[in-house]
N, C-alpha and C positions, 0 to 999 in steps of 0.2 A: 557571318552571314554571306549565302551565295547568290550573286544579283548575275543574272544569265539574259544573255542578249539571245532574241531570235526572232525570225523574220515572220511579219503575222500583215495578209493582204500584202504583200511586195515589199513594204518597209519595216527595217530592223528595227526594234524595241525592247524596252528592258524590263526585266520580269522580278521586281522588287521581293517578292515571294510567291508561291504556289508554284514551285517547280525545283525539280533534283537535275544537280548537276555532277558529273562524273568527273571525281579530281584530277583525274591521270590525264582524260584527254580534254578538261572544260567544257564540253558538251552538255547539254540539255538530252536526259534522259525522260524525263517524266513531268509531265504538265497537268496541273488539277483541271479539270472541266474544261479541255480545250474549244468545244463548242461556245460556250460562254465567253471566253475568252475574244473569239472570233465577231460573237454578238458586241461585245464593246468595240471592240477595234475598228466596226461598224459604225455606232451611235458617239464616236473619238475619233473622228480621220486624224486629226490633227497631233493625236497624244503620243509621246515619245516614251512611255513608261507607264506599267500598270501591276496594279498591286492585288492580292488576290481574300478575297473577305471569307474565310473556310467556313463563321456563323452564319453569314447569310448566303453563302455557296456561290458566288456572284464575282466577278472583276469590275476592278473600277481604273476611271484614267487616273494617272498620279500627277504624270506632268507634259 
């Protein structure tokens, strides 16, 4: 499993799933629904980590 750090409203966080990472350089190439994403990172100031629900299409904070 690849857990991918990246910076969402100014602070870095970690992307438990819904997102491709590029093995060579570690990078974050591809984020599912990054709008929604941004909507939690919103209603989560605090969350250090979030995890990504592909049934209900939705992110959630984790931690």
């Amino acid at each position: 499993m690849d857990i991918s750090r990246t910076e969402v409203r100014g602070k870095k966080v970690i992307l438990l799933n819904g997102s491709r990472v590029e093995r060579s350089t570690g990078k974050v190439v591809h984020i599912e629904a990054p709008d929604k994403l941004l909507l939690a990172a919103q209603r989560n100031p605090d969350a250090v980590a979030f995890g990504y629900m592909a049934k209900a299409g939705r992110w959630v904070a984790s931690a």
